[in-house]
C-alpha positions, 0 to 999 in steps of 0.5 A: 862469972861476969863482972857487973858494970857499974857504969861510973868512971871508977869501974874496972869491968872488961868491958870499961879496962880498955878505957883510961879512967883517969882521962875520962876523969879529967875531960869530966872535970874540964867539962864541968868547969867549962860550961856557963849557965848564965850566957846562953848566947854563945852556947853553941860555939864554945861547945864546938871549941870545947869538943874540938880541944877536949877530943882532939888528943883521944883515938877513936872516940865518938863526938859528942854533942854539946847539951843546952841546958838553962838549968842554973847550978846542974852537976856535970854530966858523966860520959856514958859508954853504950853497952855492946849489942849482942845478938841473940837467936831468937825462935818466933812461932808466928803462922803465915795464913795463905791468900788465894790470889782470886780473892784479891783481884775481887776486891781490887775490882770492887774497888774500882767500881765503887769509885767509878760510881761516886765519880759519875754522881759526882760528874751529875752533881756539878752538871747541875750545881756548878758551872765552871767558866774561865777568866782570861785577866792579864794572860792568865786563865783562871775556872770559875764555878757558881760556887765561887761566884756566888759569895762575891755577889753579896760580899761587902766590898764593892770591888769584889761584888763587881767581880762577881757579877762580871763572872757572872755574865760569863758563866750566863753567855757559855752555851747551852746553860739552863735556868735551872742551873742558875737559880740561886744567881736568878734570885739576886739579880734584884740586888745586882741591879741597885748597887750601892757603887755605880761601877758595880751596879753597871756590871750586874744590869749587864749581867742580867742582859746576858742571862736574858739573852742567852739563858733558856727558858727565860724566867719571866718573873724577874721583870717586874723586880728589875724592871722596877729597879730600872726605872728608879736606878738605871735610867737617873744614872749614868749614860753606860747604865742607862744603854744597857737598860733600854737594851735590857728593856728591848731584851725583855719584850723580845723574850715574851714579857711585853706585857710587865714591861710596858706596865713597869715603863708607864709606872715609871713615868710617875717617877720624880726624878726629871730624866725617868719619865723621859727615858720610859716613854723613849723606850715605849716609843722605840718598842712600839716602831720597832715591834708594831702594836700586835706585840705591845699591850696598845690598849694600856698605851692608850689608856695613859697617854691623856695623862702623859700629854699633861705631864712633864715638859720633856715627856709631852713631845714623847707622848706625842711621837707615840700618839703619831707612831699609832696612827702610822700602825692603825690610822686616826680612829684609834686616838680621835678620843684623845685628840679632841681633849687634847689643847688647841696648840696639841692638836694643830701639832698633831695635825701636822705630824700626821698629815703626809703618814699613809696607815698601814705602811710600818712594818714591824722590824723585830719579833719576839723570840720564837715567833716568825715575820708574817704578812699581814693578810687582808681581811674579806668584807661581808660580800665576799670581796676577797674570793678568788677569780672567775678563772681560778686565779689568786688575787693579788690583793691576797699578798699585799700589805694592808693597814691594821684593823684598829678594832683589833686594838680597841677595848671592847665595851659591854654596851648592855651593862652599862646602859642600865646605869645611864640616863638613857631610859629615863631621857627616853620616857621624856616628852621633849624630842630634845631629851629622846635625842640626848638620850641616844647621843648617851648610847653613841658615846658608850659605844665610842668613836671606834665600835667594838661591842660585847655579844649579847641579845640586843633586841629589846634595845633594837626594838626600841630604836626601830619604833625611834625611826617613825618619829615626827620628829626629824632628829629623832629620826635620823639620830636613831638611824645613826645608832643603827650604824654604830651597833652594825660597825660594833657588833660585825656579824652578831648584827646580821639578824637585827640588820636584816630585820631593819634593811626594808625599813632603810629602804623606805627612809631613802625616800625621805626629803630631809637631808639629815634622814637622808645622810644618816641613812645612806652611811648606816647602809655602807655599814651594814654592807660592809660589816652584817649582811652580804650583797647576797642578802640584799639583792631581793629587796634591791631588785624591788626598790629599783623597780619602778612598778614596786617602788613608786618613789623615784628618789628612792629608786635614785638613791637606791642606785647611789648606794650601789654606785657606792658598794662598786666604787668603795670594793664593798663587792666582789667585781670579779663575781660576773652574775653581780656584776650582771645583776647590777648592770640590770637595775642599772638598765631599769632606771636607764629605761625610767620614766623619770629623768632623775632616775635615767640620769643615775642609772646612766652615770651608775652603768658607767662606772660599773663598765669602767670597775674592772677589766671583764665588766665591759665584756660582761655588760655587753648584751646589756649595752645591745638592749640600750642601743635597742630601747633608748638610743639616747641613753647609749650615746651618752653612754658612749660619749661618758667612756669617751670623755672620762679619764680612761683605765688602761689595764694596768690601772683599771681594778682587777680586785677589791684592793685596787686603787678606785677608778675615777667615775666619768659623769656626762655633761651637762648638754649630755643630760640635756640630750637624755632628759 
């Protein structure tokens, strides 16, 4: 039998005989009696002091560790003695399944797959979710994500908030990034740009001019949201923010939206502030020199530019660069309306800023983005001035810069809407000739001093001027004639009919006294040369007004003569056409060879300055010189003596084209007359 432990220090077992009962009785009772509950601070030395004098004396025994008790009045703790292992054999019936080798390849492989797929998705989701940048700051390089971009820009702190936008310029200028990447930061830039701290305000305008410049496709909605804060924040603060809002402003227009930016700019000149209405306008006035009118809305410009010559003192000399900088793009025409509102002070001011500006020089300096520099390309008249030559070569007018047409940019009127709403039928049906005269003046204002008119069926209207044109009443006349001129100038082509209906009547009226019938007269004929009818069209009736057996009137055949003087010497024809140039030298030779002397005296001058047009009239002209020689010998010496005595044209002066300059006319003298009458 084995004895049974009883696990105390009074047992006498085997396996507790090889213990002296009697020590262990006693290290029991100096432990108990050395252990102090009520001081817990020194604990740990006085037990290693007591396990060091307790131990010492006894073989083999295994240290124990002092316990940490707070328990007040604890009994002592008797030593115990771990019972000996003892080891047993013991019969495990577990069965071990057998794994084919193949099965687990197949499952480290699908493993694999399924990981490298969620990497793909989650390479595609940060493509386009966040972009990642590095920060240099103080030598360290740091990434960046939109992610962690994005908290900071609307963080309470101003320091953090401008960290954030300084992240996000750089996250904007790395390449190849996409609006569609950016959105969430696109939606904020309103609040970047009206930041509470100045600092931080800077760093989000600077900001927005890196997503404009570097972004693609720029959004063109923000404008207005930011253009809105530039003009009421950007341009009253201080100077760094104001650059990067003309910057921004230039930014704009370069990426297409000219249009919200300029509007934006001229609202902004309402603003109260005294530095804003200034600094809009300077931006105005800087797109405009540097992109040229075709770019800019110049029709909007126009409409406020009234206001602004009334407006703050700083802003007035602003509007008026810009009033110049039209007519350095377009010449006068464009802003005469504005002109002759304008104070008697203004007005000698822009007199004497436009009075050595030559239209049709400026060239634009920039281009919106996208589009490429092209040369301005001279538009033909109605006589086909601008064709090629008789040898088959290009005109070098073709290539040559040339002013901008200002009805390009001019508003186009609905002549027959607004009419209806006038006075003008009620002023007609009148009995005075003064009011048919107010009457008509009401159609010439509508149509304003730069012509540009909406299609429409003018003929009721034309109808009524043209029974106009017999009036008794001089004024009436050539008020009415003057009316004609206007719709020709403002409807170009779509006059051809109603100018070719009302030629023949012209005609006639060049045989009229009254120098008004006959002033009015002469200028509605140039516009309709230069804008509805061709010479083509005119020839016919032309050949019979300077035929003196058709035409009985000889100051009609004089003045028929002077128009065509005018059309060669204007470049209203084509002076490389040498059938033209034929048939006028013709109706020149007809009143050459005129019973009047009137008449033989304009045909003279005319046949001179059509020998000295061009550099191939003289050779063209010359069986024609043969047949003065031959009939009026007088006339062919006067000639002779009129190229002699003119200012000459050398072929490097002479016009080889429409575009040239024009030629001085040489006029005989007056013992030359003498000699021909």
């Amino acid at each position: 039998m084995v004895e049974k432990c009883l696990r105390n220090a009074s047992c006498t077992c085997s396996m507790c005989a090889g213990f002296d009962v009697a020590s262990l009785r006693s290290i029991s009772k100096s432990i108990s009696s050395n252990i102090q509950y009520d001081d817990a601070e020194n604990d740990e030395e006085k037990a290693e002091e007591l396990s060091a004098s307790t131990f010492s004396g006894v073989a083999s025994s295994p240290v124990v560790e002092a316990k940490k008790t707070f328990v007040s009045n604890s009994p002592p703790l008797p030593a115990v003695k771990s019972p000996i292992l003892t080891v047993k054999d013991v019969h495990m019936d577990t069965t071990i399944e057998d794994v084919t080798m193949t099965e687990v390849c197949s499952v480290v492989e699908t493993k694999n797959v399924t990981m490298t797929t969620s990497l793909l998705i989650q390479d595609q989701k940060m493509d386009t979710v966040a972009l990642t940048g590095e920060v240099d700051s103080a030598g360290k390089s740091e990434n960046i994500s939109l992610d962690t971009v994005l908290p900071k820009l609307t963080d309470k702190n101003w320091k953090v908030r401008k960290e954030g936008f300084e992240h996000l310029k750089l996250l904007f200028e790395q390449l190849n990034v996409k609006t569609s990447q950016v959105l969430a930061a696109v939606e904020l830039f309103p609040k970047l740009c009206e930041d509470v701290n100045a600092s931080a305000m800077e760093a989000g305008f600077a900001a927005v001019l890196a997503y404009t410049l570097n972004v693609e496709p720029f959004d063109k909605e923000i404008v207005p949201r930011v253009m809105a804060r530039v003009t009421d924040k950007g341009f009253s603060a201080r100077p760094g923010i104001v650059k990067i809002c003309e910057d921004l402003t230039d930014a704009f227009v370069a990426a297409g939206a000219e249009e919200d930016t300029t509007v934006a700019l001229l609202e902004g000149t309402n603003n109260r502030k005294p530095k804003v209405p200034p600094a809009c306008l300077s931006c105005i006035l800087g797109v405009l020199k540097a992109y040229g009118p075709r770019v800019l809305p110049l029709q909007t410009i126009k409409a406020a530019l009234p206001k602004l010559m009334e407006g703050p003192v700083k802003a007035r000399p602003i509007a008026m660069g810009i009033m110049v900088e039209i007519v350095r793009w377009t010449g006068p025409s464009l802003v005469q309306d504005i002109v002759a509102n304008l104070r008697p002070a203004q007005q000698t001011e822009f007199e004497g800023q436009i009075k050595d500006i030559i239209p049709g020089q400026a060239a634009p300096t920039k281009f919106v983005k996208g589009a490429k520099p092209t040369k301005v390309v001279v538009s033909s008249g109605a006589s086909g001035a601008s064709e090629r030559t008789s040898n088959g070569a290009v005109s070098a007018a073709e290539s040559a810069p040339a002013a901008f047409d200002p009805r390009e940019f001019a508003e186009t009127v609905d002549l027959l809407a607004k009419l209806p709403k006038t006075e003008f039928e009620a002023k007609l049906a009148l009995p005075k000739w003064s009011e048919k005269v107010e009457a008509l003046k009401i159609v010439l204002e509508l149509i304003g001093p730069l012509p540009k008119l909406a299609i429409g069926e003018y003929y009721e209207l034309v109808s009524t001027l043209k029974a106009l044109t017999s009036d008794s009443n001089v004024n009436i006349v050539a008020k009415s004639i003057e009316v004609f001129g206007a719709l020709a100038d403002g409807l170009r082509k779509n006059f051809t009919q109603y100018a070719r209906m009302m030629f023949p009547e012209l005609l006639q009226k060049l045989s009229d006294k009254k120098s008004v019938i006959l002033n009015a007269t002469n200028k509605t004929l140039d516009l309709f040369l230069q804008h509805a009818m061709t010479i083509d069209m005119m020839m016919d009736d032309l050949k019979l007004a300077c035929d003196a057996s058709k035409n009985k009137a000889p100051p009609a055949r004089v003045q028929t003569m002077s128009f065509l003087t005018r059309a060669v010497e204007n470049r209203y024809v084509n002076l490389n056409d040498k059938a033209l140039m034929v048939s006028f030298g013709a109706m020149f030779l007809q009143g050459i060879l005129d019973t009047d002397p009137k008449v033989r005296e304009a045909g003279q001058t005319s046949f001179i300055m059509l020998l000295q047009a061009s550099d191939h009239t003289a050779g063209w002209l010359k069986n024609i010189m043969d047949d003065i020689a031959r009939k009026n010998s007088r006339a062919f010496k006067a000639i002779q003596l009129g190229l002699g005595s003119g200012e000459a044209s050398t072929p490097s002066s002479r016009p080889g084209s429409v575009q040239s300059s024009r030629p001085d006319s040489a006029t005989p003298s007056s013992q030359q007359r003498e000699q021909c009458s």
